[in-house]
C-alpha positions as CSV (number, residue, x, y, z in Angstrom):
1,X,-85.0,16.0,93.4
2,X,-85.6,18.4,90.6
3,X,-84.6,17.2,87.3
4,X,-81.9,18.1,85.3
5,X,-82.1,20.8,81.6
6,X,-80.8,17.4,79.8
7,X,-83.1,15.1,81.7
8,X,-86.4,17.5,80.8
9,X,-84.8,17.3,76.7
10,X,-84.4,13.8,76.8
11,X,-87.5,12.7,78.2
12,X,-89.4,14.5,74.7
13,X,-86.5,13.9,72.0
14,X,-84.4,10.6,71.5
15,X,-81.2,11.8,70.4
16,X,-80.0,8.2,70.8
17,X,-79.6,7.8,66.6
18,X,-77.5,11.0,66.1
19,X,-75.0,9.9,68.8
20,X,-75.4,6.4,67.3
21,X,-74.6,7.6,63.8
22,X,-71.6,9.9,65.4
23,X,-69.9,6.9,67.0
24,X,-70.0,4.9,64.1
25,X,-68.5,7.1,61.6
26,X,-65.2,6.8,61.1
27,X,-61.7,8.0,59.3
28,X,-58.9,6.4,57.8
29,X,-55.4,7.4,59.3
30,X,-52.6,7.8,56.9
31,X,-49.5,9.5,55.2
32,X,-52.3,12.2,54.5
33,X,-54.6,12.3,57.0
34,X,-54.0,15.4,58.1
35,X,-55.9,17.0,54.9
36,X,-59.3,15.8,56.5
37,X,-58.6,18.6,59.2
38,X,-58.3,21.5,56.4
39,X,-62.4,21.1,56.3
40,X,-63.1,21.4,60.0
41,X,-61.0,24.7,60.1
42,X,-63.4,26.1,57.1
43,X,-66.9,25.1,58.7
44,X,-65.2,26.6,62.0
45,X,-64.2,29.7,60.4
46,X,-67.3,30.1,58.0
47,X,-69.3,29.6,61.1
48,X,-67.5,32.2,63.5
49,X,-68.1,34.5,59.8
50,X,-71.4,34.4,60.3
51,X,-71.7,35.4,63.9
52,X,-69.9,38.5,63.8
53,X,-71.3,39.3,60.4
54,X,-74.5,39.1,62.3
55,X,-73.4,42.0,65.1
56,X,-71.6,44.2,62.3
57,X,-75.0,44.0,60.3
58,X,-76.7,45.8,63.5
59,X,-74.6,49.0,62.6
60,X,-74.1,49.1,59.0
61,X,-75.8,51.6,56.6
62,X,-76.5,50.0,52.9
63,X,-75.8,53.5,51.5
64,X,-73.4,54.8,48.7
65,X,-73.2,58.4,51.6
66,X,-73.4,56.6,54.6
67,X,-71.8,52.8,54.0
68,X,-68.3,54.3,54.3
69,X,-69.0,56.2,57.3
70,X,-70.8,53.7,59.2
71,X,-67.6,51.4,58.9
72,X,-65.9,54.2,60.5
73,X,-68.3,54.9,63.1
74,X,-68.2,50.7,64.5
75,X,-64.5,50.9,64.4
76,X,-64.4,53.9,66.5
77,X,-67.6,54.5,68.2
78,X,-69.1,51.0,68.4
79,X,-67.6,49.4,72.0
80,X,-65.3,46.5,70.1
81,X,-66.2,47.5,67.1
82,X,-62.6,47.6,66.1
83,X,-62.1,44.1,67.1
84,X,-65.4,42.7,65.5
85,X,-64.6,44.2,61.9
86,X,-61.3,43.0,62.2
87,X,-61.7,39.7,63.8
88,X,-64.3,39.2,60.6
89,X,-62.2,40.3,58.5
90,X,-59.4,38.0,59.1
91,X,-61.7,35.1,59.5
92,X,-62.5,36.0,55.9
93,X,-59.0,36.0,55.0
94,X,-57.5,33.5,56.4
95,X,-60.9,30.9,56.0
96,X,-60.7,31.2,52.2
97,X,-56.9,29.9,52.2
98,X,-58.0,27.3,54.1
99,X,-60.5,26.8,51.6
100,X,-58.3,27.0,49.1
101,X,-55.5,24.3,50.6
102,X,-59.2,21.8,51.2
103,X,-59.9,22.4,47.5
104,X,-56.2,21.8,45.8
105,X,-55.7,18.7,48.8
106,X,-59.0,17.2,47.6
107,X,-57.4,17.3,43.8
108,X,-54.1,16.3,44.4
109,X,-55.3,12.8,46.6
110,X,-58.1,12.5,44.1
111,X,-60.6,12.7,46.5
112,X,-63.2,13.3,43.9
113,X,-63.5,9.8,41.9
114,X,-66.5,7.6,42.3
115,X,-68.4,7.9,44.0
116,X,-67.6,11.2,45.0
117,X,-68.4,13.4,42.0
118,X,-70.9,15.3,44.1
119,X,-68.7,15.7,46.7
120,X,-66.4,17.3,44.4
121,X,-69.5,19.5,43.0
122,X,-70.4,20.7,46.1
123,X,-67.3,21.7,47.2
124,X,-66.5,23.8,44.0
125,X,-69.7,25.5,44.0
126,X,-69.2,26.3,48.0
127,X,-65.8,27.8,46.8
128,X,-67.1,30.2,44.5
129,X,-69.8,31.1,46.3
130,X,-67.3,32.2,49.0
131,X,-64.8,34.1,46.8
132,X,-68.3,36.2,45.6
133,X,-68.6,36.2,49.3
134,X,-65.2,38.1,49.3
135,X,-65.6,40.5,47.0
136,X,-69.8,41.7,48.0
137,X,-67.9,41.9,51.7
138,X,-65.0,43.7,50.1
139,X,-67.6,45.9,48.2
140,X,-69.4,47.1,51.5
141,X,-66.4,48.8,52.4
142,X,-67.5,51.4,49.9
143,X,-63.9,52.6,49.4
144,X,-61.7,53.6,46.3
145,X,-59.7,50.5,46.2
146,X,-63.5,48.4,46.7
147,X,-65.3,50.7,44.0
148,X,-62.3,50.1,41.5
149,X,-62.3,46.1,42.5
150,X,-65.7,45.5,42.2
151,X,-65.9,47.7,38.8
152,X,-63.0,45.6,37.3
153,X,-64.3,42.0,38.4
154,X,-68.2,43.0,37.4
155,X,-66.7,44.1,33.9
156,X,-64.7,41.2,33.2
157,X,-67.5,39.1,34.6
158,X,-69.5,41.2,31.4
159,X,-66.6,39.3,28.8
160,X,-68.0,35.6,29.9
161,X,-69.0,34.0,26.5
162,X,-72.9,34.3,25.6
163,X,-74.0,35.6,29.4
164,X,-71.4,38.1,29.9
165,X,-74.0,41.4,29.4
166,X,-77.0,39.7,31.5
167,X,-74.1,38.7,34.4
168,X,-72.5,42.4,34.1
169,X,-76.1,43.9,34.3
170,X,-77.4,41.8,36.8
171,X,-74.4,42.2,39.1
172,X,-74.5,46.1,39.0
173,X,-77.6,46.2,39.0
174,X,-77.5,48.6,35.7
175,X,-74.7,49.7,33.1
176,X,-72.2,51.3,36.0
177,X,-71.3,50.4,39.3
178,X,-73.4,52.9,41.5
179,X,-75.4,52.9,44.7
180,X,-78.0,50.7,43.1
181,X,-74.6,47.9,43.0
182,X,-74.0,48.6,46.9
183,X,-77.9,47.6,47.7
184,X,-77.6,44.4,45.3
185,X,-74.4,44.0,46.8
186,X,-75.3,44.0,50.5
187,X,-78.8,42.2,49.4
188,X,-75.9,39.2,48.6
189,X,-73.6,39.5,51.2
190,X,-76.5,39.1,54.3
191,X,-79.0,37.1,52.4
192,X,-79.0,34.7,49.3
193,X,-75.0,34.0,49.9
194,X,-75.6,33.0,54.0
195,X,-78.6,30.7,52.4
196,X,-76.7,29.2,49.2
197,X,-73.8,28.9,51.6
198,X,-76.0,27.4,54.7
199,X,-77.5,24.7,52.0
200,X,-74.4,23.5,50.0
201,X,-72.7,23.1,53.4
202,X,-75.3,20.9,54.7
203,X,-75.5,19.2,51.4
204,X,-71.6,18.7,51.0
205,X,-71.1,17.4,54.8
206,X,-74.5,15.0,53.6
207,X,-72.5,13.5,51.2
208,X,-69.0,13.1,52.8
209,X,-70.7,11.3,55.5
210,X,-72.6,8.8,53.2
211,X,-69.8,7.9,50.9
212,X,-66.9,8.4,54.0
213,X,-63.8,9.9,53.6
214,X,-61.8,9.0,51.0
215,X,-58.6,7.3,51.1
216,X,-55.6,8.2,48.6
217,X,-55.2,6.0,46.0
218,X,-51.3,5.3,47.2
219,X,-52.4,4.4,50.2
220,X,-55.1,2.0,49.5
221,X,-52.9,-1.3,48.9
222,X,-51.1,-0.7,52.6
223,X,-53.4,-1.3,55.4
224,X,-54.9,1.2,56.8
225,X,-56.5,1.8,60.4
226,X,-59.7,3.3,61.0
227,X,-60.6,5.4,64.4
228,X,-64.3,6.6,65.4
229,X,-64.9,10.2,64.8
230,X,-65.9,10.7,68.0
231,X,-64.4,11.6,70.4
232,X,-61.2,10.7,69.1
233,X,-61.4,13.0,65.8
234,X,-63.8,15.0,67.1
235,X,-61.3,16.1,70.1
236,X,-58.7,16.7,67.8
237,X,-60.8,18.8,65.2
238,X,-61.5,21.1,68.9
239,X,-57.6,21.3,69.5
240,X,-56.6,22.8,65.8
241,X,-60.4,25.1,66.2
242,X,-58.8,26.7,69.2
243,X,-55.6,27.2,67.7
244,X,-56.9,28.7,64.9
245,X,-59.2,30.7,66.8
246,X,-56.1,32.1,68.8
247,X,-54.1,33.0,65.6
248,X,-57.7,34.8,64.6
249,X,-57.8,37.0,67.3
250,X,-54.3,37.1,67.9
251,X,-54.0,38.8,64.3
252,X,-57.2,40.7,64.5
253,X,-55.8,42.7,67.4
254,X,-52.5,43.2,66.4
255,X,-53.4,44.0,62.9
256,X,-56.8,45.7,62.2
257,X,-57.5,46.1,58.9
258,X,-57.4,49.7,57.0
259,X,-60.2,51.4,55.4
260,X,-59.9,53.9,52.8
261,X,-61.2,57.5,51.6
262,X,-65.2,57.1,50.7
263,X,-65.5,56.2,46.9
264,X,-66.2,58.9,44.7
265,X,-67.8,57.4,41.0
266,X,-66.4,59.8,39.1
267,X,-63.1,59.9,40.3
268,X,-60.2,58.4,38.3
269,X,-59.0,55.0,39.7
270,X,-55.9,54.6,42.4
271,X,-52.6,53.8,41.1
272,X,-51.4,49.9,41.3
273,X,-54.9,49.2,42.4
274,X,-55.1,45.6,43.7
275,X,-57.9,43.3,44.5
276,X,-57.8,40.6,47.7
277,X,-55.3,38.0,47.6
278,X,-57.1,35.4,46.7
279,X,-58.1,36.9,43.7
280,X,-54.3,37.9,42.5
281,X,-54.1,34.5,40.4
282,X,-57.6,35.9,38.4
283,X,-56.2,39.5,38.4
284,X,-52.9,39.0,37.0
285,X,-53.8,36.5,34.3
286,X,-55.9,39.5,33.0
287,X,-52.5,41.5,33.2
288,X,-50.8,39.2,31.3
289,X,-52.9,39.4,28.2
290,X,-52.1,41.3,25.6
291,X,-55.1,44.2,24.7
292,X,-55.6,42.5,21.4
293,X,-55.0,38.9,20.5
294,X,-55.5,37.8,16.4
295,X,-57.7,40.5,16.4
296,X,-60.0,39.5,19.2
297,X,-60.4,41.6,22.7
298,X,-57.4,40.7,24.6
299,X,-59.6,40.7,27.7
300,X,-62.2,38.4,26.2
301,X,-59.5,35.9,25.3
302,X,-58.4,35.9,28.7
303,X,-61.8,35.4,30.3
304,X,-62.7,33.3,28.2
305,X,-59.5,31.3,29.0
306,X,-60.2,31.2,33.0
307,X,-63.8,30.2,31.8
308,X,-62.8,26.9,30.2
309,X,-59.7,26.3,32.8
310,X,-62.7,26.6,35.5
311,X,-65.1,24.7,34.1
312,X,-62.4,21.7,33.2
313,X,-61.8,22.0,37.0
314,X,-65.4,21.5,38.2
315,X,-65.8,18.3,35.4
316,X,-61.9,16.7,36.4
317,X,-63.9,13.8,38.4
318,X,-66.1,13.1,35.0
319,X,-62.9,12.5,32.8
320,X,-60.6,11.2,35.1
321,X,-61.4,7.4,34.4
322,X,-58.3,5.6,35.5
323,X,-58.0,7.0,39.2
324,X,-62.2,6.0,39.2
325,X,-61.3,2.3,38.6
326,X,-58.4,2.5,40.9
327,X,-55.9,3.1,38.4
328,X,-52.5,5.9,39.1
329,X,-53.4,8.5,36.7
330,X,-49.7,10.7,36.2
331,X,-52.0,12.7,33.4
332,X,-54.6,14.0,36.0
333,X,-51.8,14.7,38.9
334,X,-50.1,16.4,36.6
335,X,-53.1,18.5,35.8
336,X,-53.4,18.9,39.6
337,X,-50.1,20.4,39.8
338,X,-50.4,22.6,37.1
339,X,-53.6,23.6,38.7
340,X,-51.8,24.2,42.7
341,X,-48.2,26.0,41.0
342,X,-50.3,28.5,38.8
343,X,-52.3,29.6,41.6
344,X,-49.4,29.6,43.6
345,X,-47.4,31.3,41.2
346,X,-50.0,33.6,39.9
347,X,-50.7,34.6,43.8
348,X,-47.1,35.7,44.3
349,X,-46.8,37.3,41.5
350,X,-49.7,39.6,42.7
351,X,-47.9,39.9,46.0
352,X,-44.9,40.9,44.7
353,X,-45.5,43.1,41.4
């Protein structure tokens, strides 16, 4: 009898201890279980990202007269091309909310007190690195709105305190935004994001799986079951993958995404020129600065703010003692709130002005 693909793979690799490890990991079920899931959709989405980013890579042209073009030329010419650029687009879109609900979930249960610091670490760093993964995808569009988004974010990103010039520099690649931005721009997007990305993912699911999932702190005096990841989870985390993956392509067909006229550097910017959503909550803190503050640069002030908010954000788990011993901490879920309603608020805001 000839043997079997599997049998040939088994006889020269013992998978025996990953399927070991896999049935013997477990999760907690809860009030708030259902936040574990929010993570699965964003590997799932991130992953599908990188696949069609992959095919759309094949056709595109890393050049300020022929990036816009060759956009135009995949969504026309390119046999489901359309689709492709659109079905990556919205997994872009709608992978960074999920993102987004992970990230405010994981700081409203306090998911990142010991020993979870690096956890929480990991998953910040993975979060920006996908919003910059936003805006060098946004960039490669090579439109007006893109040119005037990317000029905007690299300048503000030139107010940082102490590093502002280097960053501003090194982002643009020289004083303006120009061709020489689009080539650094597309060196990010297809190579030292996907790598940053690849590692912190690898080193973030690492670390869930040796400290396990957390379980809220208002939930830890009931008693609370535990079921095997797989297949129970597992089969679930398929279910809501497909799901999702219908809405993607549900939306990517009904809804492909526009493209505008070629950028021109030396035209005036667009009226009520608007970056991508999930940058309105930056973009319209910016607004709401005055242009001089006591003096000072109202858009230095301003960055300078979102610096320290961000950075009190990343070191939350370092200073949040009482939920760390197993305290309630009101001061910190307060601080998480404030955190989830300005972003919301901030974000509808941009929708709406």
């Amino acid at each position: 009898m000839a043997k079997q693909p599997f049998d040939w793979f088994r006889e020269r690799y013992d998978m025996s201890n990953l399927v070991g490890v896999n049935r013997r990991k477990t999760v907690p079920l809860h009030s708030y279980s259902f936040a574990y899931y929010s993570g699965g959709i964003v590997l799932f989405l991130f992953a599908l990202q990188f696949i069609t980013g992959a095919g759309l890579a094949l056709y595109y042209i890393p050049h300020p007269e022929h990036a816009n073009k060759s956009i135009v030329d995949i969504m026309t010419k390119v046999n489901m091309g359309w689709f492709f650029r659109s079905f990556h687009h919205w997994c872009a879109q709608i992978g960074i909310g999920a993102l987004f609900v992970h990230t405010f979930c994981s700081l409203l249960l306090k998911s990142y007190r010991k020993p979870r610091e690096a956890v929480w670490i990991t998953g910040f760093i993975l979060l920006v690195l996908s919003l910059f993964f936003g805006l060098s995808g946004y960039f490669l569009l090579w439109d007006e709105r893109a040119f005037t988004a990317v000029k905007v974010a690299t300048g503000g990103a030139g107010n940082l305190p102490i590093v502002g010039p280097a960053a501003k520099a090194f982002l643009r690649g020289g004083l303006d935004v120009t061709g020489d931005t689009l080539t650094r721009f597309y060196a990010f997007h297809v190579t030292l994001l996907p790598l940053a990305t690849l590692g912190f993912a690898v080193l973030h699911l690492l670390l869930v799986n040796i400290h396990g999932m957390s379980i809220p702190l208002s939930q830890e005096h009931k008693k609370v079951r535990s079921v095997p990841f797989f297949p129970n989870v597992f089969y679930r985390d398929l279910i809501i993958w497909l799901l999702v993956f219908g809405i993607v392509v549900t939306w990517a067909a009904l809804s492909p995404p526009h493209i505008g006229p070629k950028a021109d550097p030396y035209a005036p910017a667009p009226d009520n020129i608007k970056p991508e959503w999930y940058f309105f909550f930056l973009f319209v803190t910016l607004k709401l600065f005055p242009g001089s503050i006591a003096g000072l640069n109202g858009e230095v002030v301003a960055v300078s703010f979102i610096f320290c908010a961000l950075c009190l954000f990343l070191v939350i788990p370092f200073i949040d003692k009482r939920s760390s011993a197993g305290q309630k901490s009101p001061l910190f879920t307060c601080l998480g709130l404030l955190y989830f309603g300005y972003f919301l608020v901030m974000t509808a805001i941009g929708f709406f002005d």
